[in-house]
C-alpha positions in Angstrom: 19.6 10.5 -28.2 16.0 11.1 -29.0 14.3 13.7 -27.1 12.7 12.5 -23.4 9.6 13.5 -22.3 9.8 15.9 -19.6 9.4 13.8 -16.4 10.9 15.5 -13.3 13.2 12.4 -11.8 15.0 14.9 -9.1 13.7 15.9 -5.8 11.3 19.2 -5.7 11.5 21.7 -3.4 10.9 21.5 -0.3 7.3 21.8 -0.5 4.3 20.4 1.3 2.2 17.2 1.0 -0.7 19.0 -0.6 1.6 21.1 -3.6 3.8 17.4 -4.0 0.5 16.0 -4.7 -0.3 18.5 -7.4 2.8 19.8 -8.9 5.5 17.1 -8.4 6.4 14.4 -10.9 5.7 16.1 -14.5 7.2 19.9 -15.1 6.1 20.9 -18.8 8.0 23.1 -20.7 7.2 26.1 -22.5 4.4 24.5 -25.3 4.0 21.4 -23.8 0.6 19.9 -22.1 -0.1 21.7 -18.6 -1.4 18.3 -17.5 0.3 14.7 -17.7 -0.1 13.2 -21.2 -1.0 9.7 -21.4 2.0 7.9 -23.3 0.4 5.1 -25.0 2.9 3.4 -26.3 4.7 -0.2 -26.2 7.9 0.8 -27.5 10.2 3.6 -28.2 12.2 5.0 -30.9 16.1 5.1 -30.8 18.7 6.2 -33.2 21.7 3.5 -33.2 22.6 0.3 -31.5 24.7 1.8 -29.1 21.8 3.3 -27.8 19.7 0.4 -27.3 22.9 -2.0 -26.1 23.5 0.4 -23.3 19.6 0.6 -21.9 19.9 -3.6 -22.0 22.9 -3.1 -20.4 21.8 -0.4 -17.8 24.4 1.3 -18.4 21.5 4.5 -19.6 18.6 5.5 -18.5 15.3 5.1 -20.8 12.4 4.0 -22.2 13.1 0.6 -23.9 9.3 -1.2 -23.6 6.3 -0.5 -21.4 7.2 -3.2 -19.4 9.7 -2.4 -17.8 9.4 2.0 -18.0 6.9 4.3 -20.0 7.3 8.2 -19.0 3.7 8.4 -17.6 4.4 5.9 -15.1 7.6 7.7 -14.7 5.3 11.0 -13.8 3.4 8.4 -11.2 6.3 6.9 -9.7 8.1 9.9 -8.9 5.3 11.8 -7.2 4.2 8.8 -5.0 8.1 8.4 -3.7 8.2 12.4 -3.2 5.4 11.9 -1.2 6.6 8.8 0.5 10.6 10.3 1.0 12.3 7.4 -0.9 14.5 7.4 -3.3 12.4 5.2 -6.3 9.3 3.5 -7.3 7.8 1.1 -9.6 3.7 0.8 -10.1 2.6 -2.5 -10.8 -0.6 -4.4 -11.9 -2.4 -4.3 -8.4 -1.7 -3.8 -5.1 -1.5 -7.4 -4.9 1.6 -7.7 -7.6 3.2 -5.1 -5.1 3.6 -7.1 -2.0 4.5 -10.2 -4.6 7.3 -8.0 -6.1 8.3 -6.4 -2.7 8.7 -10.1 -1.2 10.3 -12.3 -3.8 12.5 -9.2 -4.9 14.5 -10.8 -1.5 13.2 -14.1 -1.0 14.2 -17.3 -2.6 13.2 -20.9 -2.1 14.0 -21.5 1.6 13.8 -18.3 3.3 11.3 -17.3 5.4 9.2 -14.3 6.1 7.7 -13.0 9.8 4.2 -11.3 9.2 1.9 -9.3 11.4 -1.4 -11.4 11.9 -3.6 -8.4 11.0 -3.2 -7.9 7.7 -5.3 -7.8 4.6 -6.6 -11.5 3.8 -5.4 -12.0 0.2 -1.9 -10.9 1.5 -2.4 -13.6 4.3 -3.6 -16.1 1.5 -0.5 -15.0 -0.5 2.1 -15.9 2.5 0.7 -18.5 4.0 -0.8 -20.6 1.3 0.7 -20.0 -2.7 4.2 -19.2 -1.5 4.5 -21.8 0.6 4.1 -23.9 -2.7 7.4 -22.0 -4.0 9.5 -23.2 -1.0 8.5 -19.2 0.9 7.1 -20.3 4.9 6.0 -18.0 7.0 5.1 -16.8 10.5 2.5 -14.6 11.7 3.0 -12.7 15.1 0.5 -10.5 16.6 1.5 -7.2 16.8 0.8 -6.2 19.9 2.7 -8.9 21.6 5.5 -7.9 23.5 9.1 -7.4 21.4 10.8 -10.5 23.6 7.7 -12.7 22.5 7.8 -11.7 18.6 11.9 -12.0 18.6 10.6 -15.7 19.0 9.1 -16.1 15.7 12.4 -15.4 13.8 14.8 -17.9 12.1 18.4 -18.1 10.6 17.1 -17.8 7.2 14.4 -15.0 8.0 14.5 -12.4 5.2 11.3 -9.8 5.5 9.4 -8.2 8.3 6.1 -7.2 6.8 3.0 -5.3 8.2 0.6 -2.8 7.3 0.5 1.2 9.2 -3.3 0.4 9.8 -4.3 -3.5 9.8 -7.4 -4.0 7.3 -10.1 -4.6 8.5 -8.8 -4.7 12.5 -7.6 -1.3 12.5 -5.1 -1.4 15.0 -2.5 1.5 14.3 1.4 -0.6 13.8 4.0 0.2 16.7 6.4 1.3 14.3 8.8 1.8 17.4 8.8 -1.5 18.0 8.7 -2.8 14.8 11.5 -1.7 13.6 13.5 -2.6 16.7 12.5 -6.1 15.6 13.7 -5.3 12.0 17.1 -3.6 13.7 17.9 -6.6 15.8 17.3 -9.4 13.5 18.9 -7.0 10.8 16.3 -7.8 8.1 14.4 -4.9 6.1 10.9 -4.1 7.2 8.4 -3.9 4.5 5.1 -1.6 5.3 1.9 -1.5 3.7 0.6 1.6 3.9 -2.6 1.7 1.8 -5.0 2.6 4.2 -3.5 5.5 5.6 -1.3 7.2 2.7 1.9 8.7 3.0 -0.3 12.0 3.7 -1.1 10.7 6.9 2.0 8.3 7.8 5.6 8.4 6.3 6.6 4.6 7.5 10.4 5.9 6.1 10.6 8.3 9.0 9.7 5.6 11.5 12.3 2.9 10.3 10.5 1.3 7.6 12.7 0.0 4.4 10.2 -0.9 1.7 6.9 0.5 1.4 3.8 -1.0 -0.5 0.6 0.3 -2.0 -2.7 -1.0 -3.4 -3.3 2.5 -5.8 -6.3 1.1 -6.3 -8.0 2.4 -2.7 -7.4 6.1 -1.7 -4.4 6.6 -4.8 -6.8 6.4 -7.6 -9.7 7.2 -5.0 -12.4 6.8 -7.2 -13.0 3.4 -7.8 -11.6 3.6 -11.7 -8.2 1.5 -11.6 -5.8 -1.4 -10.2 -2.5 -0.8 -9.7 -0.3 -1.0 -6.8 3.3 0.9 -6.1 6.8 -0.5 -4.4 9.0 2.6 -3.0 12.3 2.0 -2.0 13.7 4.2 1.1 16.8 3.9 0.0 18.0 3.3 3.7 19.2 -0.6 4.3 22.8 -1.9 3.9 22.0 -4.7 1.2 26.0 -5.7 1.9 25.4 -7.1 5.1 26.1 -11.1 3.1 22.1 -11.8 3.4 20.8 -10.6 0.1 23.9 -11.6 -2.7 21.6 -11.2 -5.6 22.2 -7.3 -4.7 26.2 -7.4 -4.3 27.1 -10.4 -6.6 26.8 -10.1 -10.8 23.7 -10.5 -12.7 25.0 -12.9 -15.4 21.4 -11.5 -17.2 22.9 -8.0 -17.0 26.0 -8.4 -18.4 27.3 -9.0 -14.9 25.5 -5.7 -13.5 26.8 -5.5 -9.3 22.7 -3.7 -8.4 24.5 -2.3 -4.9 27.9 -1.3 -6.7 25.9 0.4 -9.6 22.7 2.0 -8.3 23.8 2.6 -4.3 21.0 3.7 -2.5 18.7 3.2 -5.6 20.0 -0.9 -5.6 16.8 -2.5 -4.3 14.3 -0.7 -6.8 16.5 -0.9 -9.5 16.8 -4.9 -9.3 13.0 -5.1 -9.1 12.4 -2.9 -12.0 15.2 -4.9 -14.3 14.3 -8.7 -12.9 10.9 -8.7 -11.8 9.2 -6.5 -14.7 11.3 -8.0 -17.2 10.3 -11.8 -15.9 6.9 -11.6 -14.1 5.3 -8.8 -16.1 2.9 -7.5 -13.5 3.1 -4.0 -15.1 0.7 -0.8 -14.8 -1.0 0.6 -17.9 -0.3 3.7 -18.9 -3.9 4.8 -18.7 -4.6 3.6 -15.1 -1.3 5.3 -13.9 -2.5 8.9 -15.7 -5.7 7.9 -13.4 -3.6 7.7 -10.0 -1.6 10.7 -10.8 -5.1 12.6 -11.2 -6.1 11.1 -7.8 -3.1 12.1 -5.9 -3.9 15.7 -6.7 -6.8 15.5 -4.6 -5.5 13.2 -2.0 -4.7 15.3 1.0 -8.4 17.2 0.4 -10.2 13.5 -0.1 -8.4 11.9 2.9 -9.5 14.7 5.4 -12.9 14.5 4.2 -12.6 10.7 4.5 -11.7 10.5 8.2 -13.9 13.8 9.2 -17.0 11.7 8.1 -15.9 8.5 9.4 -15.2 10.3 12.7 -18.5 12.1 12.7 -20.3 8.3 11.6 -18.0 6.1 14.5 -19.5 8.7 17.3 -22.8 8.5 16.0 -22.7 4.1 15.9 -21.2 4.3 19.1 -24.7 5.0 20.8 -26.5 3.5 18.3 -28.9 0.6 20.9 -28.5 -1.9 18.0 -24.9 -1.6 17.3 -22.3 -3.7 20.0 -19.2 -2.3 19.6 -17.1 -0.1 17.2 -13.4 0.7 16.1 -12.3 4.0 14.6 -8.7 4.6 15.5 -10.0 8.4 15.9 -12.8 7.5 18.0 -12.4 8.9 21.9 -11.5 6.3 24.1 -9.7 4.3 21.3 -6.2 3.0 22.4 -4.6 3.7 18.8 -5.2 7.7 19.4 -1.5 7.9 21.0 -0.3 6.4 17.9 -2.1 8.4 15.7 -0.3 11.5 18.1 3.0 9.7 17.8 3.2 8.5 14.1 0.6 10.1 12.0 1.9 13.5 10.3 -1.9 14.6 10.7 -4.2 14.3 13.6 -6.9 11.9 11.4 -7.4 8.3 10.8 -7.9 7.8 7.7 -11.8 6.5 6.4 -12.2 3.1 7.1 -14.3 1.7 10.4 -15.9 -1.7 11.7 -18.7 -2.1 13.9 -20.6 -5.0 15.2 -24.1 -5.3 14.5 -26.6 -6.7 17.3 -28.3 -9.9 15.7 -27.1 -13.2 13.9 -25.8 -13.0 10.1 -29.5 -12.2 9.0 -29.2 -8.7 10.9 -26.1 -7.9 8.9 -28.1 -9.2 5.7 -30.9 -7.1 6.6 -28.8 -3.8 7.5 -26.9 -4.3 4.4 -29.9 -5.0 1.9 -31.8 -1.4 3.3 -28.5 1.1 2.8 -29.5 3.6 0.5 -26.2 5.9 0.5 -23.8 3.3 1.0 -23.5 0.3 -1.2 -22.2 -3.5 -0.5 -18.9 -3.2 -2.4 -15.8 -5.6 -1.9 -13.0 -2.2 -2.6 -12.2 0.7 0.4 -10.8 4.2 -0.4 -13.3 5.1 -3.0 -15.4 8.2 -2.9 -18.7 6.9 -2.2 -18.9 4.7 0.7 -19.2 1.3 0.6 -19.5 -1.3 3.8 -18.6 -5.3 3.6 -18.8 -8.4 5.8 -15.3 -9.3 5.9 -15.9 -12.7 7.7 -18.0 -14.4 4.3 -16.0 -12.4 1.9 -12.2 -11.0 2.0 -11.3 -13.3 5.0 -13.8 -16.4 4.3 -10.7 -18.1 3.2 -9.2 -18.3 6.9 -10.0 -20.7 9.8 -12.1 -19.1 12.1 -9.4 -19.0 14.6 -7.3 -17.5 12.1 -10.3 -14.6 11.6 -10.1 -14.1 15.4 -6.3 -13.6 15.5 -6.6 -11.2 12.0 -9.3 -9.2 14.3 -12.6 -10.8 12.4 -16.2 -11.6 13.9 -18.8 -12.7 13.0 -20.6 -9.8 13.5 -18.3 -7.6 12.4 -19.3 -4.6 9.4 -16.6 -3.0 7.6 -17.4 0.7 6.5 -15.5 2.9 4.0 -16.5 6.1 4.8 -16.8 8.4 1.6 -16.6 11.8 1.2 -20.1 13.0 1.1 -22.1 14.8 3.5 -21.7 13.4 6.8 -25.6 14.5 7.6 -27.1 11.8 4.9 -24.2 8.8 5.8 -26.0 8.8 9.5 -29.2 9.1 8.3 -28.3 6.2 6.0 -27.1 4.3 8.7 -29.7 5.3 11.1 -32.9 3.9 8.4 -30.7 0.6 7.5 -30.7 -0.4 11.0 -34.3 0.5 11.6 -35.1 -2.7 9.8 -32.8 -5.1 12.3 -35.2 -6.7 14.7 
C-alpha cells in the first residue's frame, strides 16, 4: 500500500473548542508541512489490482478519485465532526448540495419530509418546489406551535424532521427539547442546520439532533472566499428500525455492501459518501476545503467578535427614533435568551440581526444606498458586515403569506455584523439613517 498522507481520522484529546479548531484534523510528522497541504489531485496512485478492487469494494479505506475522498478534505471533515461530536463528515459543493445530500441520502419518491417554516428561503424553494417534482412533498410547521399541534403535520411515510438552531433571517432560537420529542415519537431522524450559530456555539448532537448540515460558506470559511457546505453524521439513530432498507438491505452497486452491517455507527455517512458522491457529484475542491480549514482556526475568536458587535449594534437600533423594531436573540428583553442559557455552549448569539426600518421600500433603499462600512451583500458570516432586504431578494420567491410565516416584512433589514470595531458600525448605521425622511 502506498504511503497515506497524514490525516488524523481518530478522536483527539479531550481538548477544547478553540485548540479542535486549530490543532485537530491534520498531525504532521517529523519533516512534513506544519500547515495542511493542499492535495491537488484527481486521482491517486496504487500498486496492484487488489488494491484498487478492494477501495471499489469498500472493503479499504482510501483515496480512489477526488470525488468521492481527497486527504485535504479528509483534514476538513475531520475537524468539523470533532467539533460537531459525530462520528463522520463529507464537504460538499455548497451549503445547498448539503441539505440535498442530507435529504435524499433517506428519501425516495413518495416519502415525505416535515420542515420548520423558518428556514433559509432557497432550502424552502428546495422542499417545497424542485422536490416535489421528484415525487419528495413536504410540510412546514411553525416551530413554536405547541408539540400536539406539530404531531399533526406527520404521515405514515414521513422520513426527515429538518430545521435550523437559528431560523435565517427570523432568528428565532429552535426548541431542540421539543424537537426532538417530535423526532423521538414519530421515530424519524432529525436533521439540523446549524450554520448560523456553529458548533462553537450549539452542539445540536447533544440536544438530540441526528444529522447536522452546514453552508461552510458563512462563518466556516468566514471570509467571503469559498462555497462549500458539510453533512456530519452523529452516529446516534437505529437505521434497523425497517424505515430506511437502503441502510440494512445489499447494495447490488457495492458488491452487495449491508451500510448498517458494515460501517455501524458510521452507516449513514458512509452510504452518502459511496452513493451520493459517486452519482450526483456535488463535491468540494480541494482548494476551497484548505480555505475552510484556515477559517475554522479562527472560528471561536471571529464568532465572539461577531455577536459582541452585533450585540453592541441591536442595543444601539433599539432606540434609534427611525428604526420600528429589532431581533437579536442576545438583545435584553428577547424571548430566545433562555434558549441561548439552555442550549448554547456560550452565552452569545451569534452575528446576524434584523430590524425594521420606519418608511416604505424607498427608506430601506435610501438607508442602504448611504452605508459606508457595511455593504448590500446577498452572503452572512463574512468578516465585514453586510446587510440585505430579504423580502425582494433571498425570500422574493415566496407568497407573501408564506414571508409572514418564514418571519419576513416588508420592512425588514437583515444585518451581518462583522468583526470590526463596534464604534464605526454605529456610526455607520447612525449617518445611513440620517438620510431616511
Amino acid at each position: 500500500m502506498s504511503k497515506k498522507p497524514n490525516i488524523a481520522t481518530v478522536a483527539t484529546p479531550k481538548w477544547s473548542p478553540g485548540t479542535i479548531c486549530i490543532q485537530s484534523g491534520y498531525r504532521p510528522k517529523v519533516g512534513e508541512p506544519r500547515i495542511l497541504p493542499i492535495f491537488q489531485s484527481t486521482t491517486y496512485k496504487y500498486e496492484d489490482l487488489e488494491q484498487v478492487e478492494r477501495l471499489f469494494a469498500l472493503k479499504e479505506k482510501g483515496y480512489k478519485y477526488t470525488r468521492t475522498g481527497n486527504p485535504t478534505l479528509a483534514a476538513f471533515e475531520q475537524k468539523i465532526t470533532e467539533l460537531e461530536g459525530g462520528v463522520g463528515a463529507i464537504a460538499l459543493a455548497s451549503g445547498q448540495a448539503a441539505t440535498l445530500l442530507a435529504v435524499t441520502n433517506l428519501c425516495r419518491a413518495g416519502d415525505h419530509i416535515v420542515s420548520a417554516s423558518t428556514i433559509y428561503g432557497g432550502t424552502y424553494t428546495l422542499f417545497n418546489n424542485t422536490l416535489r417534482k421528484y415525487g419528495l412533498e413536504a410540510t412546514f410547521i411553525d416551530p413554536e406551535a405547541p408539540l400536539k399541534e406539530l404531531q399533526k403535520a406527520f404521515q405514515p411515510n414521513t422520513k426527515v424532521l429538518f430545521a435550523e438552531t437559528l431560523g435565517n433571517p427570523g432568528l428565532n432560537i429552535l426548541d431542540f427539547q421539543k424537537f426532538a420529542a417530535l423526532a423521538r415519537q414519530n421515530d424519524v431522524p432529525f436533521i439540523v442546520d446549524n450554520t448560523l450559530t456553529t458548533p462553537y456555539l450549539c452542539q445540536p448532537f447533544a440536544w438530540g439532533a441526528n444529522i447536522i448540515v452546514h453552508s461552510a460558506t458563512k462563518y466556516i470559511d468566514g471570509h467571503a472566499t469559498s462555497l462549500g457546505g458539510v453533512v456530519i453524521d452523529g452516529g446516534n439513530y437505529d437505521w434497523t428500525n425497517g424505515k430506511f432498507p437502503e441502510l440494512t438491505e445489499p447494495d447490488p452497486t457495492y458488491h452487495g455492501v449491508r451500510y448498517v452491517e458494515s460501517f455501524k455507527e458510521a452507516a449513514y455517512i458512509s452510504k452518502a459518501r459511496a452513493q451520493f458522491l459517486r452519482d450526483f457529484g456535488g463535491c468540494c475542491s480541494p482548494f476551497n476545503a484548505f480555505l475552510f480549514n484556515l477559517g475554522l482556526e479562527t472560528l471561536h475568536l471571529r464568532l465572539e467578535r461577531h455577536s459582541h458587535n452585533a450585540l453592541a449594534l441591536a442595543r444601539f437600533l433599539n432606540k434609534h427614533p427611525k428604526v420600528n423594531w429589532v431581533v437579536y436573540p442576545g438583545l435584553e428583553g428577547n424571548a430566545n435568551r433562555a434558549r441561548i442559557r439552555k442550549y448554547f455552549r456560550q452565552p452569545l448569539a451569534s452575528g446576524i440581526l434584523t430590524f425594521g426600518i420606519k418608511g416604505n421600500i424607498q427608506a430601506a433603499r435610501t438607508f442602504v444606498k448611504h452605508l459606508q462600512v457595511a455593504a448590500l451583500v446577498v452572503h452572512i458570516g463574512d468578516a465585514r458586515t453586510g446587510v440585505l432586504h430579504p423580502a425582494t431578494s433571498t425570500h422574493a420567491q415566496l407568497t407573501p403569506a408564506q414571508q409572514l410565516t418564514a418571519g419576513i416584512t416588508p420592512d425588514m433589514i437583515r444585518v451581518s455584523v462583522g468583526i470590526e470595531d463596534a464604534v464605526d458600525l454605529i456610526a455607520d448605521f447612525d449617518q445611513a439613517l440620517a438620510h431616511v425622511r
